[in-house]
C-alpha positions in Angstrom: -18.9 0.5 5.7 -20.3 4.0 6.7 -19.2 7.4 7.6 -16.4 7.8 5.4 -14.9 11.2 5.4 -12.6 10.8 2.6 -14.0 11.5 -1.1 -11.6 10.2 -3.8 -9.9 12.9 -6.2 -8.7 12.4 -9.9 -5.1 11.0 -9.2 -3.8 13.3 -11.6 -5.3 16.9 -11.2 -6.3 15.6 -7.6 -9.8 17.7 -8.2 -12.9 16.5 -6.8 -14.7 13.3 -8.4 -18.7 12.8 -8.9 -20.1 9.8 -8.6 -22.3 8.4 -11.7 -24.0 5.2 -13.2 -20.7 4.2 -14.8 -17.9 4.9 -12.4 -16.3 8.1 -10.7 -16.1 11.4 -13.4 -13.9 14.4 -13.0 -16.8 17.2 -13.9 -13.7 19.6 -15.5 -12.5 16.7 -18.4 -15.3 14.5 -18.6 -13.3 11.6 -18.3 -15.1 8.5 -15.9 -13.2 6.3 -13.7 -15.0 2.8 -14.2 -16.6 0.2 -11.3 -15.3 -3.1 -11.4 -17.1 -5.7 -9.4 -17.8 -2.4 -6.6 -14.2 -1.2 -6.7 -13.3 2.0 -8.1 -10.6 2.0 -10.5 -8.7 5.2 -10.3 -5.8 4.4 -12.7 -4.2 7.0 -15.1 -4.6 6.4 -18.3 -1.2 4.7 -19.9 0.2 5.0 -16.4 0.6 1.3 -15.7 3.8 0.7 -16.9 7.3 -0.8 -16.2 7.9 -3.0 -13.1 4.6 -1.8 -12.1 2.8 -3.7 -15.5 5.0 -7.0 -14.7 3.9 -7.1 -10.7 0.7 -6.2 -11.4 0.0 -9.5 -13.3 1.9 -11.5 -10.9 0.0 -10.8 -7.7 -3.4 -10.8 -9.9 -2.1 -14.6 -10.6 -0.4 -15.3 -6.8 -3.5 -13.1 -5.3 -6.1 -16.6 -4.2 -2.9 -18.6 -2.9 -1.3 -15.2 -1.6 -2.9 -15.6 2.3 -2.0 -19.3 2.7 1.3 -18.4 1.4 2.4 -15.9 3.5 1.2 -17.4 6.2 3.0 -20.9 6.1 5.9 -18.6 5.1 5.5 -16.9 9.1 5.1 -19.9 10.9 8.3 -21.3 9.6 10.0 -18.6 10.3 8.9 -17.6 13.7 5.7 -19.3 14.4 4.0 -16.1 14.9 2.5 -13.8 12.0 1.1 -11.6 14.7 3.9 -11.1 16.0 6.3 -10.7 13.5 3.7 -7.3 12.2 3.6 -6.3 15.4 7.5 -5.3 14.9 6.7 -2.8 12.6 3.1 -1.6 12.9 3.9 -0.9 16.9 5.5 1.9 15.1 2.6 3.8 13.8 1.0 6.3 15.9 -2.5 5.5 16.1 -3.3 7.6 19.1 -6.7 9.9 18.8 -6.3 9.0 14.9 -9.6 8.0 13.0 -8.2 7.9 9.2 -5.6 5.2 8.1 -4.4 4.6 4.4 -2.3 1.5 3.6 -0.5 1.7 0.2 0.1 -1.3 -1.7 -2.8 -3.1 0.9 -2.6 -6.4 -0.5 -4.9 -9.2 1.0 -5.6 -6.8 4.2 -3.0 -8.6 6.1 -2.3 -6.1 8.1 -5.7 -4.7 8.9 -6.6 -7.6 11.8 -3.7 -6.4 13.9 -4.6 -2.9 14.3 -7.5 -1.1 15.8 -10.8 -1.4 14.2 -12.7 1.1 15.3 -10.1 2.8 12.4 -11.7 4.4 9.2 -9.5 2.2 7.1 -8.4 3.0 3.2 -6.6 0.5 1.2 -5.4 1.4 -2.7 -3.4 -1.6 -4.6 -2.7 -1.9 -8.4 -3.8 -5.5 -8.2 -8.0 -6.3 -9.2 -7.0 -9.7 -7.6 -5.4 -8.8 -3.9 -8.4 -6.3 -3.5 -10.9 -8.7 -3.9 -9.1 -11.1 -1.4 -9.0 -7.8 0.9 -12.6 -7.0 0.7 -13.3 -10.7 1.8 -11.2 -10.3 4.9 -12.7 -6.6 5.8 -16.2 -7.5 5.2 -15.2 -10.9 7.8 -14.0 -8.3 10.3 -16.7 -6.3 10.7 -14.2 -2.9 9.3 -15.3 0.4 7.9 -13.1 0.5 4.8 -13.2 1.4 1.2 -10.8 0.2 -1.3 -9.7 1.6 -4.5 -7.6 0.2 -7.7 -4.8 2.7 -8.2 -0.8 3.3 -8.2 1.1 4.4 -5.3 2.7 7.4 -7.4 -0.6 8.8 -8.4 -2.9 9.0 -5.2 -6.5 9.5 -5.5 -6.7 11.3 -2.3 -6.7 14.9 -1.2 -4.1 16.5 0.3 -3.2 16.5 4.3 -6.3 14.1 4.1 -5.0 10.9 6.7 -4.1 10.6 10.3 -2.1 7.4 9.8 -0.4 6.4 5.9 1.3 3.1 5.8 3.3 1.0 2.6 4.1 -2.6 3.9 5.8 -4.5 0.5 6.4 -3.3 -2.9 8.1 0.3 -3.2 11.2 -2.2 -4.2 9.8 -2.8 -7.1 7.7 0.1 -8.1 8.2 1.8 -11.1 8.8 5.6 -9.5 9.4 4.9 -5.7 10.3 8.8 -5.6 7.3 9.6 -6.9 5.1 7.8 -4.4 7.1 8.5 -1.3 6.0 11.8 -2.6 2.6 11.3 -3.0 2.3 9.0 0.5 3.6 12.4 2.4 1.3 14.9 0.3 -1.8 12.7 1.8 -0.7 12.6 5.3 -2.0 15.2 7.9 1.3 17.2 8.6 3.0 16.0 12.2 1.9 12.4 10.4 4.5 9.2 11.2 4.5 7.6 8.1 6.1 3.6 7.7 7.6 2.1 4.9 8.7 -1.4 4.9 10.3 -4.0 2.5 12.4 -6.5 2.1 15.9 -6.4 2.1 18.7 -6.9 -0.5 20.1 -9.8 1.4 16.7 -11.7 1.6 16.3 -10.9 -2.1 19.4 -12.8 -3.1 18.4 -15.8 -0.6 15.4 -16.0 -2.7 15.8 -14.9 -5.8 16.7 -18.6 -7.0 13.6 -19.9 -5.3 10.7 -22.0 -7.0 8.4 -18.7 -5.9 10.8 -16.1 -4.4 12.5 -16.1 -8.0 9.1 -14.7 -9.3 9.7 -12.0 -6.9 13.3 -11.1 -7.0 14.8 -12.7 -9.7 15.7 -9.6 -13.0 14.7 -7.6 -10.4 15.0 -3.7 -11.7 17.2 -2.3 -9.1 19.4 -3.3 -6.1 17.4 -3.2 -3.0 18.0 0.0 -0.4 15.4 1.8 1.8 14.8 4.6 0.3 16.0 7.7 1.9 17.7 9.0 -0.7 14.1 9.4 -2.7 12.2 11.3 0.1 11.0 14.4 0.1 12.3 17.6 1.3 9.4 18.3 3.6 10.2 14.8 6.1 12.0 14.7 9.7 13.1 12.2 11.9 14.2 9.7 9.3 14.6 6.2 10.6 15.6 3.0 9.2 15.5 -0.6 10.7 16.0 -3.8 10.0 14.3 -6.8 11.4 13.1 -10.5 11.2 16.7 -11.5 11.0 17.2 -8.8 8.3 15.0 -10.0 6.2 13.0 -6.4 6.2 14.0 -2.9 6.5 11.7 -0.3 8.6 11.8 3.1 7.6 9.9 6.2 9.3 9.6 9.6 8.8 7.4 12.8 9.9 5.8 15.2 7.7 6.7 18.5 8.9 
């Protein structure tokens, strides 16, 4: 877990951070970013709030179970869960790229099926998913840091990745505008970005379901990809759907 090129910035003002006994401080306000258990935890004050707050404490409870889970869930479906993430992270382009952010990183999921000779960033709101992602990283053998944070406020530079990525949970956040926002601001510009989530009809499968209704059921908006929230400064808008339209794939270039 060396040669990381990437310092974190206050995910408000987006100035530079120094590192201190107690956490991360922003040397213009005073105000420290605390540790927890090696993680930084670059959250706004107050800013946790919304669907954000409620999904937060459900993946901190689902987080130790979350793997085994999802994993079951593939295997019924399809058999494959390499397969099935090779449908949408085939679409990221990786070539002569060093940097990769995943928002929303969960368990790491993702991480085993893509080059690991990657410098590979990973921010979630949930303590609990993060710990279950440093497990798997550390297992791998991956250069990575991970940071507690929200998707709308980024703790990154701008122009600062080669490859940014969101795989599950802009459906529920609680300002997808603002993050698709702040997803292209810390992408290199010519960067493919990915989005992916589930669908509206796999949603109302679910949402009745012992565990899917934890998911989907009250939840605070109809499902859609999100085109309508992206920012002015994308191209070549895509959308998808696959795994028997269970998820939508959408892409888009920074110009």
């Amino acid at each position: 877990m060396t040669n990381h090129r990437i310092a974190y910035c206050d995910p408000i003002e987006h100035g530079p951070l120094i590192e201190e006994p107690a956490g991360l401080k922003n040397p213009r306000t005073g105000l420290v970013y605390p540790m927890r258990n090696g993680i930084p935890v670059l959250l706004p004050e107050g800013a946790v709030e919304g669907p954000n707050a409620r999904y937060q404490r459900l993946y901190d409870r689902m987080a130790p179970l979350y793997n085994l889970a999802t994993s079951l869930y593939a295997k019924w479906k399809s058999g494959a869960d390499a397969l099935r993430r090779k449908n949408y992270l085939d679409r990221l382009e990786l070539q002569g790229a060093t940097t990769i952010l995943e928002i929303s990183v969960g368990t790491g999921s993702n991480w085993p099926h893509l080059n690991r000779g990657l410098e590979f960033y990973g921010l979630d709101l949930s303590a609990g998913m993060l710990a279950q992602c440093r497990r798997r990283a550390t297992h791998l053998g991956l250069q990575f840091r991970l940071c507690q944070g929200l998707a709308e406020h980024l703790p990154f530079p701008s122009s600062a990745f080669d490859c940014v990525f969101h795989v599950g949970g802009i459906n529920f956040f609680t300002d997808p505008a603002a993050a698709l926002r702040e997803m292209v601001r810390v992408a290199k510009p010519g960067t493919k970005l990915l989005v992916v989530d589930e669908t509206e009809e796999l949603a109302k499968k679910h949402e009745n379901d012992w565990i899917g209704g934890a998911f989907f059921k009250n939840r605070p908006r109809k499902i859609a990809p999100p085109v309508d929230l992206l920012p002015p400064d994308v191209q070549d808008v895509a959308v998808d759907e696959i795994w028997n339209r269970e998820l939508f794939v959408l892409t888009f270039r920074k110009l």
